[in-house]
N, C-alpha and C positions, 0 to 999 in steps of 0.2 A: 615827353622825354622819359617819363619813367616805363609808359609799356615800350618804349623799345630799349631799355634797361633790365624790363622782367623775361619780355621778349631773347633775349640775347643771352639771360640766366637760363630758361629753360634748352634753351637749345644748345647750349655747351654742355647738358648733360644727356643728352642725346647718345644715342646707341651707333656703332660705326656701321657702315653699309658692308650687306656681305652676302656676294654673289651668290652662295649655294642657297642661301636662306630667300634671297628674293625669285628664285627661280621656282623653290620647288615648295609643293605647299607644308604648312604644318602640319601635320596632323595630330590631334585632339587624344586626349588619352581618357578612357575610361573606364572608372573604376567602381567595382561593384559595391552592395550594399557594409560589406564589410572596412570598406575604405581600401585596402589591400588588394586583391585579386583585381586584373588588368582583365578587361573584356575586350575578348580578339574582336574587331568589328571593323574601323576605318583603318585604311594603310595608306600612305603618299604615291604608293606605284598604283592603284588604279584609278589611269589615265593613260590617255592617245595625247602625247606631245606633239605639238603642230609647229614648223616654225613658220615665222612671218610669211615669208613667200607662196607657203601655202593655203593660207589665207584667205577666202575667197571675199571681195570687194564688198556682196552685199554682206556676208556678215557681218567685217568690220562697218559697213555702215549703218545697219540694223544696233550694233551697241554703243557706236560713238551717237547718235542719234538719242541713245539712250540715257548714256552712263556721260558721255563729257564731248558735244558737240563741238567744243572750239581746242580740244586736245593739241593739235598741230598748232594750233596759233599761241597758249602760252607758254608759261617756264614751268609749269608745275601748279601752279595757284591760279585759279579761275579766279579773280577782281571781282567780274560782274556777277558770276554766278554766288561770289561769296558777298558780296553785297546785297542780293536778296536774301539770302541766308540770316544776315544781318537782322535785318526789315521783322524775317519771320520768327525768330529767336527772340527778339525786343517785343513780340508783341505775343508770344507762343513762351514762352522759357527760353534759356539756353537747353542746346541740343533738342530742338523740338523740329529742325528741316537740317541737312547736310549739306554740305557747298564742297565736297569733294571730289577730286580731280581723277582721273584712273591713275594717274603717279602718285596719287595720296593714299587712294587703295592699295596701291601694291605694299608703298611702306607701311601701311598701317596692317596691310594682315601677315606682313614680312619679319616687322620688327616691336610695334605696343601695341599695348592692350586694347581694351575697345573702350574704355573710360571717356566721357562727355566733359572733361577738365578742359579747361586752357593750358595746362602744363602740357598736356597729351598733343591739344591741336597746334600748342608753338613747336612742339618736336617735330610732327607731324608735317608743317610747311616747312620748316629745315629742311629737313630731311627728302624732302619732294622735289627745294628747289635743286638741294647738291643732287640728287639720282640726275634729273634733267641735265645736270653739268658734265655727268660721267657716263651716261647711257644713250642712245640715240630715241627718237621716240617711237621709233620702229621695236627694237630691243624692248620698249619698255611696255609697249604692246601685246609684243608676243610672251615677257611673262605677264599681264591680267590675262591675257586669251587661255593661258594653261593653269594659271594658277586657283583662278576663282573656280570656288563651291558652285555643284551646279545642283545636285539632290543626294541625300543618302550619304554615302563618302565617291560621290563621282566627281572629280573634277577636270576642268579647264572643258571649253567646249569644242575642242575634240572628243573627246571623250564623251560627250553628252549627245552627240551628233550619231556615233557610234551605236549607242546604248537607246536611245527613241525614235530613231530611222532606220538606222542599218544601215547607214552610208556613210563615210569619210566627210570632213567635213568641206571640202572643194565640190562635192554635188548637191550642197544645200539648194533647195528651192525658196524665195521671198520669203515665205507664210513659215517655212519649220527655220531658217535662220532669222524670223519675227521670234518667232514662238523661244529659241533659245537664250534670245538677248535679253528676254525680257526675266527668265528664271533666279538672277542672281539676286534681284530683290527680296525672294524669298521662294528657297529652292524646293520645300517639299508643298508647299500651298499650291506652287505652278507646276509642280509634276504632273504630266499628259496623264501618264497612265493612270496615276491615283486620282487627279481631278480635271481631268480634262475641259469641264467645263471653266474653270477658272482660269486654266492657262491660256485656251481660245480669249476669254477675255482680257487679258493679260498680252498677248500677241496682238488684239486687234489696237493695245492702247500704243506698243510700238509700231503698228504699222501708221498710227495719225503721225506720231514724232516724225518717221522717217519721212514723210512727204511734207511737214511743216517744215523740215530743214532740209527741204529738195534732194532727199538720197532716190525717192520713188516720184512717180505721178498720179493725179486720181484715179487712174486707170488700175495700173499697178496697182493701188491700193484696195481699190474695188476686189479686181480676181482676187488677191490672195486672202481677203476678208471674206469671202464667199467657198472659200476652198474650207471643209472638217478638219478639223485636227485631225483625229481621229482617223484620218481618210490617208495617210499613208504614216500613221507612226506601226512599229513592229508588230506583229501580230502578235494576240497574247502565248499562243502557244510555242511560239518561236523566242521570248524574252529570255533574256539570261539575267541573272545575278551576277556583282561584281563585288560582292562580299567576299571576304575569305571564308567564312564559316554560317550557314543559316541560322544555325542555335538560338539565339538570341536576336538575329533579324529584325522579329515582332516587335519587341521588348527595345529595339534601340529605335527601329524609326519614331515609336513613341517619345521618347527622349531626345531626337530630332525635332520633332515635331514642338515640344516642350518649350526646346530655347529656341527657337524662333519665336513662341508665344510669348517669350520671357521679355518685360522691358527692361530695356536697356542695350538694344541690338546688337546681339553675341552671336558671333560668329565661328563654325567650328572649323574655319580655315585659321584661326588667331593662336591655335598653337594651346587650348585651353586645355585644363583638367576638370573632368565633369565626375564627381560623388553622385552617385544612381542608388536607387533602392532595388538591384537585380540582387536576386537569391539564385545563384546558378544550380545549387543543388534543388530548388523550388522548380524552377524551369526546367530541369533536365527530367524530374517527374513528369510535369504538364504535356513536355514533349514526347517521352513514354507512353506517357498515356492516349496521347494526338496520333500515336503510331499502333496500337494496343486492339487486339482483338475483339473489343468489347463492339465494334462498328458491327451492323446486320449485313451492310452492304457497300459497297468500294463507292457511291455517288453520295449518301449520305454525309452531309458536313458536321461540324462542330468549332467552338469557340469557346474558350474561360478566359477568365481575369480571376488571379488571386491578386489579394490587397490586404497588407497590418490591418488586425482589426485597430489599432493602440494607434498607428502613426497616421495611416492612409498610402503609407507609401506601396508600389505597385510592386510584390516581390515577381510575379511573371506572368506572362501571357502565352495563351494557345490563339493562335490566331485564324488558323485553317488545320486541316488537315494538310502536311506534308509541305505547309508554307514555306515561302522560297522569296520572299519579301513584292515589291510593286509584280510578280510574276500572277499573283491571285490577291482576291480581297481579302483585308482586316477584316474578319467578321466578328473581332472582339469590339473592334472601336464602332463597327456597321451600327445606327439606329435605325434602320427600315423595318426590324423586326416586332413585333408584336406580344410584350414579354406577359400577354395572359396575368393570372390569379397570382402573379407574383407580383402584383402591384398593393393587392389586399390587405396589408399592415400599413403600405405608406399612402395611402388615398383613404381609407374606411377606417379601419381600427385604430392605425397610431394617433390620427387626428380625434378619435373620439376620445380616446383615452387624455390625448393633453387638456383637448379644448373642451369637452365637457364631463369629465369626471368621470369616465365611464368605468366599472371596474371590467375584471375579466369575468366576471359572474352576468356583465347586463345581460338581461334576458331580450331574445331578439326570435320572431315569430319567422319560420320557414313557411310560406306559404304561399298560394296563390298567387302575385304581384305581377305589374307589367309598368314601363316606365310611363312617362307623362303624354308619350307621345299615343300610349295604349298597345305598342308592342310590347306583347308577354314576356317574362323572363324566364327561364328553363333553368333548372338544376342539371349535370352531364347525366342524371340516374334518372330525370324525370318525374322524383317524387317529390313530398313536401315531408318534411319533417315532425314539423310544430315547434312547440314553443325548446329553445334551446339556450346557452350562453356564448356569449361571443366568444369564449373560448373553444368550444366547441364547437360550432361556426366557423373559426380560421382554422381549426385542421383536421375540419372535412371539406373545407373549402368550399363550400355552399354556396353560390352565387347572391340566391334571393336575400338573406341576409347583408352580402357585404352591401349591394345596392342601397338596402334599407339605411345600413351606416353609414353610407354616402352621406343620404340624402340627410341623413340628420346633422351630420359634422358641417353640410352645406361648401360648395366647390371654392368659395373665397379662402377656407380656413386650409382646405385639402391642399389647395395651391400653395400658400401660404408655407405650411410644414414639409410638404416634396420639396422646394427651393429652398429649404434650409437645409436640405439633404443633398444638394446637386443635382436637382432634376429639374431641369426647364423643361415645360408643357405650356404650349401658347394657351389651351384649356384644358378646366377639368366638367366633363359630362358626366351624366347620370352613369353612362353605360366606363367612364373612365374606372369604375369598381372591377371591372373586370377585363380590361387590358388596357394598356396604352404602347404605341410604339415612340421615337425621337428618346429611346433610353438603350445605352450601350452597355453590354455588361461589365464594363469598366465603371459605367457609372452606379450598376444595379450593386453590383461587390462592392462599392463605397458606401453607396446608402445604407446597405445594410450592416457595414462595419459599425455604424453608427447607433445602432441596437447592442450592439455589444462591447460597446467603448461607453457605456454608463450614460449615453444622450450625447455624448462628443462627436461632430462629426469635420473631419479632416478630407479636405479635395484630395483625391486620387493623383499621385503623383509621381514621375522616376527620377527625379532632378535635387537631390538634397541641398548640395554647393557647390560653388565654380571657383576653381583657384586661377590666376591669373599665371599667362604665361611669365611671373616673374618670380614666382614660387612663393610668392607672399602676402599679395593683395588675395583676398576672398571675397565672395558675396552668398548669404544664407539664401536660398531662394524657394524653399520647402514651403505649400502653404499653411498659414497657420490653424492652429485647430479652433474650433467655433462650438459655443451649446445650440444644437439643432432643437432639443427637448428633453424635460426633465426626466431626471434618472430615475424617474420610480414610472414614467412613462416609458423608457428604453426597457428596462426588468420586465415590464410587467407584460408586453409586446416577446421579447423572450421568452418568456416564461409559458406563452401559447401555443408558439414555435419551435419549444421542444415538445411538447404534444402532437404536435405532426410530423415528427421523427421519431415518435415513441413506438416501438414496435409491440407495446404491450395495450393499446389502446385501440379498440375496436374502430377502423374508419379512420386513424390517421392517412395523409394522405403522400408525406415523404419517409415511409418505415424504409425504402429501400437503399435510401441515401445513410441510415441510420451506422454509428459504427461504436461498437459495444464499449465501455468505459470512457467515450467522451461525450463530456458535454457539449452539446452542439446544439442547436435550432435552426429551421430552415424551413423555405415554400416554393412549393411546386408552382407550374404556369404551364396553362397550353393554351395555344390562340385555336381560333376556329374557323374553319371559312362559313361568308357566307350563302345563305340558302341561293343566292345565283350564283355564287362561286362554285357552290356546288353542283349546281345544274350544267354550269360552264363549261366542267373540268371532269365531268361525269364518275364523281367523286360519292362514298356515300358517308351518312353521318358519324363514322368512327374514324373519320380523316382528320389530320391537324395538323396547321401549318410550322409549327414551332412548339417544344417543349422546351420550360427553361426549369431549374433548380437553381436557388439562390440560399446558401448556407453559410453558419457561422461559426465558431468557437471565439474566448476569448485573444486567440491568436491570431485568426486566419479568415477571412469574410473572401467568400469562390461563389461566383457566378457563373453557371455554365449555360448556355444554347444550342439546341442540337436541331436538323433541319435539314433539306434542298435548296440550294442555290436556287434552283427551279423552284417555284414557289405554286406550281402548278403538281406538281409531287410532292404528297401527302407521308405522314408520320400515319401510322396507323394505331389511333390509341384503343383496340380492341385488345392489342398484342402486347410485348416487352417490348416492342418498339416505345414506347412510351415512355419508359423507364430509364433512356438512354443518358440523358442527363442528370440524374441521380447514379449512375453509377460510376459512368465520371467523375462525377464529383465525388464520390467515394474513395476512388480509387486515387486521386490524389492526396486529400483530405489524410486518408489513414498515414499514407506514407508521410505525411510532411508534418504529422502532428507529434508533440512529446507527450509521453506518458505522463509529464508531470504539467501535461496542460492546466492552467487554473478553470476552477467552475465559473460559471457564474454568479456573485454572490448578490444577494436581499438588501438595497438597501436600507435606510432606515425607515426612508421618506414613503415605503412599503409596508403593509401592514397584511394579515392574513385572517379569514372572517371563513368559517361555515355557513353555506346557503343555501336555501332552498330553492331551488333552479325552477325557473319558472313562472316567479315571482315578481309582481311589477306595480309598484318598486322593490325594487330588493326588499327581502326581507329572510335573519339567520333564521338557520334551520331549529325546530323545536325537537324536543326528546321524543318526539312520536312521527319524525318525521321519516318515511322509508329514506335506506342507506340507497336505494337506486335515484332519488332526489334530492342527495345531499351534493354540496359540492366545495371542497374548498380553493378559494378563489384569493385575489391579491385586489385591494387596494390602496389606492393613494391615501396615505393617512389623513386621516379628517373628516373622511369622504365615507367612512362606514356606516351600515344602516345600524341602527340598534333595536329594530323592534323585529321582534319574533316573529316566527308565523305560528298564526290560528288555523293554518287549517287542514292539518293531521292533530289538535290537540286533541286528547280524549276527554269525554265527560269524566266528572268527577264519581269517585264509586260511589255506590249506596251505604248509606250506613247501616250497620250491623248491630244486631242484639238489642232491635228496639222492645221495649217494657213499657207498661202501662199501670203503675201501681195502687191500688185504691185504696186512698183513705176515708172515710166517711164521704165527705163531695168532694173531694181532690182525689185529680189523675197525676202521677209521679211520673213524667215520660221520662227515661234516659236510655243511651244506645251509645256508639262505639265507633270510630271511624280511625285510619291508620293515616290521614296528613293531618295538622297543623294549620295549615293556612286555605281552611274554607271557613264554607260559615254553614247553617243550617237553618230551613225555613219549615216552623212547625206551621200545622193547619188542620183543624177538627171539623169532617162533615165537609170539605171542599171550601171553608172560611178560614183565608189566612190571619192564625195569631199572632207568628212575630218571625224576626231572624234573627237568631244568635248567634254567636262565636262558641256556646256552650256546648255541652253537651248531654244536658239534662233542660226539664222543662216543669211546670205544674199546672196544669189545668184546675179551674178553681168552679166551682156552679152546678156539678151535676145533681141530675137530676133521675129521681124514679123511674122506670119505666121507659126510659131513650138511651137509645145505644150511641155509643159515640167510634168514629172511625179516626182514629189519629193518623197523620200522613208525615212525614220529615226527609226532607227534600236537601240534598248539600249541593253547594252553588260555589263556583268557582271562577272569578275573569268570564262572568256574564254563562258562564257554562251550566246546563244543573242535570244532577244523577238522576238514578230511577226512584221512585220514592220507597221507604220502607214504611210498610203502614199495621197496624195493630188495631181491633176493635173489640169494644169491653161494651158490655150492657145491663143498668142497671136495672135490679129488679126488686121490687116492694117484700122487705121480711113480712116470713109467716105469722101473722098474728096471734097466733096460739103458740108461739115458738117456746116459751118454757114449759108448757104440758107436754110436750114431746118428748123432752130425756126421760123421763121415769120409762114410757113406754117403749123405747127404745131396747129392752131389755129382751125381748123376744129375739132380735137380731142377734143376742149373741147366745142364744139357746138354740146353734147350731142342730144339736141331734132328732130335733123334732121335725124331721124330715115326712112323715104320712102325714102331715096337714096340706101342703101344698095344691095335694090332688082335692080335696075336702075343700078348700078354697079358693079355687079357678072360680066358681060360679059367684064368687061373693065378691070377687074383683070384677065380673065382670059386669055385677049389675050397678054397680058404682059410674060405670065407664055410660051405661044406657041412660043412667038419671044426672048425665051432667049438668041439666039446667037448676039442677038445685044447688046449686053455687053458696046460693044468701041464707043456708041454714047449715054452718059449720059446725057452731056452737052446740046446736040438736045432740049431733053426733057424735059428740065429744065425750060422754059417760061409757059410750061403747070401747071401753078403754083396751078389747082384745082387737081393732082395727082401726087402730090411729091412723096405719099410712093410707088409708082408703079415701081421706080427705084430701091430702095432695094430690092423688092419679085424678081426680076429680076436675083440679084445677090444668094439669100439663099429659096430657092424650100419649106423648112421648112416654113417660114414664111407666103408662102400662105395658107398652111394647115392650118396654124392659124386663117387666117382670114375663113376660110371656116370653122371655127368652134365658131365660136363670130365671126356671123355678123355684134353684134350691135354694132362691134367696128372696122369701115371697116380702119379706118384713124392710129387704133394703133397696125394692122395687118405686115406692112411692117416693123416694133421697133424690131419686135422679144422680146418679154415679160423675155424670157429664159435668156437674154443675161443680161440686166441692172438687172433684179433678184440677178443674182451670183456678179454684181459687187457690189450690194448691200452690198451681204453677205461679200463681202471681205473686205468691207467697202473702197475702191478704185472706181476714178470716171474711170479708164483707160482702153484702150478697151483690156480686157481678161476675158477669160473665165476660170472657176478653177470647178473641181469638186473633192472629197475625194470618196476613195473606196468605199463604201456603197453608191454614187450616190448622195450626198445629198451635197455635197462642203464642206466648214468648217460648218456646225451649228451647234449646240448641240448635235444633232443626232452623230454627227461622236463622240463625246467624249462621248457618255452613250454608245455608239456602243463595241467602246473597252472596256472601264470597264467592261459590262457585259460579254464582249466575251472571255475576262484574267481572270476573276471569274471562269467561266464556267469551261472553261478549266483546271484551276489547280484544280477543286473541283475534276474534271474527273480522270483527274491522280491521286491524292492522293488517290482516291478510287481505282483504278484498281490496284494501288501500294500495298495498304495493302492486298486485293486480294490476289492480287500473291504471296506476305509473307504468 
């Protein structure tokens, strides 16, 4: 009692029946990303109205077969067929199977919504049973035969008949009135010309219907299951357009396409309001530029997709050159293509960076490699590099690297991060580092939006919201956004990306896409044929089948593809044919961007470290490290190395102004050095004495007659200088040393100059009798030739006097000797001399300075050299 109480409520408020509105369809209104602006696209007049009588038999039995076999026999409500409906709703949800009638069609796309309510479905059979009351079911026929969506904004199928035969719909044959019965299910999935393959199987599923409920016989069934679609629909270059305007063409089948995909089965015969994310002035550039002189050649194709970096929503599409809608392929949505090196952030590098810390400094060897199977891997130059950073790696785009990061990020994890980007890849291979195709540049412009939306990544989309034709009910149906990967992973993938649009950068490899005051980043892609491809097509190795460029700003993520339909007609990347899609993309890009574009900013979760490239592991660069091997680089905070490199550091200097002081048996070493933080290692005769932090020393022990060679060595973080060394020799005083002042007095009775020559022969028999050593004391009264006892003892000293005559009396002193003890500032008898020959003087401390000068200038120069 009470459902036919709720029953009897809903249907009193039911909408009245109203001939103009059941006859002709709704048409859907669309409205651009602004909400405002109306997008000229479907109209209600494109359509061939048919009436009943012309009609031909198997049509209508091809769709009553289909859509409502026992039509003539009820009042409007199918019993049995809503009885299983029943069955499969109780066991499925409500609204999970349909039990509608073609008189429930008509009211439902005449006058409500498409809502899955019982309010809807009790109007809905009112309103079905009164049409049967007031129409005949002829009349109620021939409006679903005109009024149903059949693709695109074509309706009723006359009109459908017209548009993929080219005939009236009275000369349908079995198989193209199969083929049309069956499109209302879902009109652009079974479109011939877009999918031919689907609609044949779509056709062959009504031709079983029509011979299960005796319209045909297996025979009939047979022929026209054996007959191609494709074998008499319009030829392509004969197809027309039934748009009012192509502009936008591209851009709405996608949005056709959209809500069919959408649950909740929305129909754009229902009289809907559909919110699009079209940028008409976005598009009208795209389209400029799809029309634009930049092509080399009238066969040459192209395709973009711009996309929000921010929302994901699709502001426009280039879809072909010159496109005209199913008249030529989508070659934005086409995945057959092969999008090359532009897959190399979302397969190799982004995944290292998430999944194993990698910064943009790892270092990554160019070299030699070939994959597992032992086929080689080629760089497009042929060379090898060496050691590089993965930043430098993705924008020169170096093969042998990305492979390397493949293979290290491993294909589970690579898989794993592309599908959280919208890229479904049944696998990922070794060789997937450097192309993969089953990615549309709809989908490449998303993924990459998702680098420049902080790690956010939003499905590509043109369907914001659907208002209901009742101007009140809504449904949000935008999808929502998702974190693909963290934002210091999104930045830091950026941030190498603008390095290959840098035009100041030796070997970027998108400077042509580059466009002066915006921030942007972006990567090149070319696929290759292969070496039978090439032998096939008698093609040679400067041929390529596809160039792609995939760019972004914080505004705007464009994808472009440039190419031959003919895939047997090569891109010639010797030429500027190469550059084809970088300048497209440019050329949109500038025009659609504001001046007061945002950068893109650092986030926190990013940090920024000086390296020394090259280095494995990482390790920051030291103050001796050449500026051609520094590099500063971004990582994930936490993730920074902290230890330096050893290996440009210099040894430490020498120390300067070493001294050797003698006191009775003590050596006084002290010397001089310009850092703080070494230490110093004394050592006498090649025996280490100690290490200090000082800079002073005292040798304790000497002895008579042994020379000593002092050495001091400064050491630094295991490094150590050149040594600075100094040697003193002691030698035994004169034994007779206080009878020698008195006589000393001749020396300074300079004017007695004629002895000299009188005295050569008395020195020099001194020098013949030097074995008489052990009678000093004898000749010691002879108190006018004291100094003739020393030349006695040191051979040196008479050379002296035979070289300064006029100084016969200070020939035997040895001048050499009180010299150095001068220098040593010591009265005691040693002798000291420093490396360089000259004892402690000045000499020895300018000696080293310049010689540590020298030397590190040396090195630092052969260092960078060698980098």
């Amino acid at each position: 009692m009470f459902g036919v109480v709720l029953f009897a409520v809903y249907a009193s408020s039911a909408p009245e029946l109203d001939e103009e509105l059941l006859r002709d369809p709704i048409s859907p209104v669309f409205l651009a990303n602004d909400g405002e602006t109306e997008i000229p696209y479907f109209t209600a007049q494109n359509r061939e109205y048919v009436e009943y009588d012309d009609i031909p038999q198997v049509m209508e039995d091809a769709i009553l077969a289909t859509e409502d076999n026992r039509f003539y026999d009820h009042s409007g409500i199918d019993l049995i067929r809503l009885g299983g409906a029943v069955v499969a709703n109780i066991t499925g949800g409500f609204g999970s199977q349909g039990a509608s009638t073609i008189t429930q069609q008509v009211i439902k796309n005449s006058f409500l919504s498409n809502e899955k309510t019982l309010k809807r479905k009790a109007q809905e059979a009112y309103l079905a049973f009164k049409l049967e009351q007031e129409y005949s079911k002829e009349e109620i026929f021939e409006m679903y035969f005109n009024k149903i969506l059949m693709s695109g904004n074509t309706y009723g199928f006359g009109t459908a008949a017209e548009q993929f035969f080219g005939k009236p719909a009275a000369e349908l044959e079995l198989h193209e009135a199969a083929l049309l019965a069956g499109m209302p299910q879902s009109p652009n999935r079974y479109n011939p010309f877009k999918n031919p393959q689907a609609a044949e199987e779509r056709r062959d599923v009504v031709l079983n219907l029509m011979e299960q409920h005796g319209k045909i016989d297996a025979a009939q069934k047979e022929e026209a299951w054996n007959t191609p679609v494709e074998s008499t629909l319009v030829p392509e270059d004969q197809r027309t357009t039934t748009e009012e305007s192509t502009e936008y063409t591209a851009f709405m089948e996608m949005v056709v396409d959209e809500l069919e995909a959408l649950e909740g089965g929305y129909s754009l015969d229902e009289g809907l309001t559909i919110y699009t994310t079209l940028e008409p002035y976005v598009q009208e550039r795209v389209n400029e530029t799809m029309e634009s002189d930049l092509f080399f050649d009238d066969e040459v194709e192209s395709a973009m997709t711009v996309v929000d970096t921010k929302t994901g929503g699709i502001s426009a599409v280039g879809a072909a050159r010159e496109y005209e809608g199913d008249v030529r392929r989508n070659f934005a949505t086409s995945k057959d293509r092969v999008i090359g090196s532009t897959i190399k952030p979302l397969v190799s590098y982004g995944p290292a960076i998430e999944y194993l810390d990698w910064s943009t400094g790892q270092t990554l060897v160019d070299e030699e490699y070939s994959y597992s199977s032992g086929q080689e891997i080629r760089n497009v130059d042929g060379q090898f590099l060496g050691p590089m950073t993965a930043r430098e790696a993705l924008y020169r785009s170096r093969n042998i690297p990305a492979v390397k990061a493949l293979a290290e990020v491993g294909s589970d994890n690579a898989k794993d991060f592309i599908q959280k980007l919208g890229l479904d890849l049944d696998n990922v291979y070794e060789s997937t580092a450097l192309g993969a195709d089953n990615i549309s540049s709809v989908e490449l412009a998303g993924a990459f939006a998702a680098f420049g939306n902080n790690g956010v990544f939003t499905e590509p989309h043109t369907i914001k919201k659907i208002v209901f034709r009742d101007g009140s009910t809504e449904e949000i149906v935008a999808p929502e956004p998702v974190t693909a990967m963290k934002d210091s992973t999104a930045y830091m993938v950026t941030d190498m990306l603008r390095d290959a649009v840098d035009t100041s950068i030796a070997g970027a490899t998108g400077k042509e896409a580059a466009i002066s005051g915006l921030d942007m980043a972006g990567k090149t892609g070319t696929s290759n044929y292969s070496e039978e491809n090439l032998q096939e097509y008698g093609l040679d190795a400067s041929s390529a089948r596809d160039v792609w460029f995939a760019g972004y700003t914080t505004d705007y993520s464009i994808s472009v593809w440039s190419g031959y339909p003919d895939v047997r007609t090569p891109i010639d990347t010797a030429s500027n044919e190469r550059l084809l899609a970088q300048r497209l993309f440019k050329q949109v890009m500038s025009q659609i961007s504001s001046p007061e574009t945002a950068s893109f900013q650092q986030p926190d979760s990013v940090s920024q470290e000086v390296i020394e490239v090259g280095t494995e592991p990482l390790r920051l660069a030291s103050p001796f490290t050449p500026w051609s091997m520094r590099s500063e680089e971004l990582f994930a905070r936490g993730t920074e190395p902290s230890t330096v490199s050893e290996r440009f550091v210099a040894d430490p200097d020498r120390p300067s102004g070493l001294r050797a002081d003698v006191s009775g048996n003590t050596a006084n070493l002290s010397w001089s050095h310009g850092s703080d933080d070494v230490s110093f290692e004394v050592s006498v005769n090649g025996e280490v004495l100690t290490t200090t932090d000082d800079t002073n020393y005292s040798y304790d022990g000497l002895e008579e007659g042994v020379t000593y060679t002092f050495r001091v060595v400064a050491t630094q973080n295991g490094r150590r200088s050149d040594p600075a060394s100094t040697t003193i020799e002691i030698t035994p005083p004169p034994e007779e040393e206080p009878e020698e002042e008195p006589e000393e007095e001749p020396v300074e009775e300079e004017p007695v100059e004629e002895e000299p020559a009188e005295e050569e022969p008395v020195e020099e028999e001194p020098a013949e009798e030097q074995p008489a050593e052990e009678q000093p004391a004898e000749e010691q009264p002879a108190e006018e030739q004291p100094a003739e006892e020393q030349p006695a003892e040191e051979e040196p000293a008479e050379e002296e006097a035979v070289e300064t005559p006029d100084e016969p009396v200070d020939t035997p002193e040895q001048p050499e000797e009180p010299e150095e003890a001068d220098q040593e500032g010591s009265g005691s008898n040693a002798s000291s001399s420093n490396e360089n020959g000259n004892g402690n003087s000045n000499d020895n401390e300018n000696g080293n300075n310049d010689g540590n000068n020298n030397g590190n200038n040396s090195n630092s120069e052969d260092d960078e050299d060698a980098s």
